[in-house]
N, C-alpha and C positions, 0 to 999 in steps of 0.2 A: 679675146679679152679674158675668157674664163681661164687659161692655161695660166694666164698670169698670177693667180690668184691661188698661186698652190701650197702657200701654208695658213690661207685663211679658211674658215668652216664656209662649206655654200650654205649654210643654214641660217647662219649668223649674217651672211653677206646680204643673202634674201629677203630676211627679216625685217632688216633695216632699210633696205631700196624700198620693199612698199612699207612699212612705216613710216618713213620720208612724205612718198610721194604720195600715200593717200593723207596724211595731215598737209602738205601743203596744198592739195587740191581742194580739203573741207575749210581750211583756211582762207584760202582766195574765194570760193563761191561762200560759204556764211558768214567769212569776219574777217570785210575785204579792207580793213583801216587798221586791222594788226600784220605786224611783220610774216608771212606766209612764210618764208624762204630760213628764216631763223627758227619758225617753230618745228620744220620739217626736218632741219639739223637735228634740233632736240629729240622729234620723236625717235629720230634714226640710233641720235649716240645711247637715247633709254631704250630702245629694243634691243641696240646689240651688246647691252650692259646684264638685259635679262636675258637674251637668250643665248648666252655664252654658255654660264654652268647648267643649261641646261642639257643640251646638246654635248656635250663631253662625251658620255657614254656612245652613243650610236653615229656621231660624224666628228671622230678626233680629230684636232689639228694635225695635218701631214708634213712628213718634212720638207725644207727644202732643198729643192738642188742646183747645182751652178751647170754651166753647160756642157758637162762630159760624163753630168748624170751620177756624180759623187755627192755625198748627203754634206751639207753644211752644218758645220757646228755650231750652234748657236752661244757657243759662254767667249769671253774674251771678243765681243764685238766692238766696234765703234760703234758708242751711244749708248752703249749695255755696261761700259768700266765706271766702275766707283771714281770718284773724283778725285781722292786723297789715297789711290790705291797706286804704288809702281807697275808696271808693267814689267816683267821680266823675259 
């Protein structure tokens, strides 16, 4: 599973699995009649919101590669093209 996971930071990915999971757990045992499972999203998307630029310096995002071990470019993707831009 972690091989998958090779142009995201382990820092940022960590951060946010127990931020997640220890707000959904103080969620369900102290404040069992609010949405647990939404608030653990939350904490997750705000942890890895902050600990993006923090972690920059010492665990940079790596690149990725396809499987013959060539680095992927990431500009002109699907999903990354301007709307009203041609492709040429």
């Amino acid at each position: 599973m972690w091989s998958e996971l090779q142009g995201i930071q382990e820092a940022v990915t960590l951060a946010g699995m127990f931020a997640g999971f220890i707000t959904w757990g103080a969620t369900l045992v102290y404040a069992p009649n609010l949405p647990d499972d939404l608030l653990g999203l939350l904490a997750c998307l705000v942890a890895m919101l902050v600990v993006t630029p923090l972690t920059q310096k010492f665990d940079p995002p790596r690149s990725i590669h396809d499987s013959d071990g060539n680095v992927v470019e990431m500009k002109d993707r699907l999903g990354t093209l301007p709307l009203f831009r041609r492709i040429q």
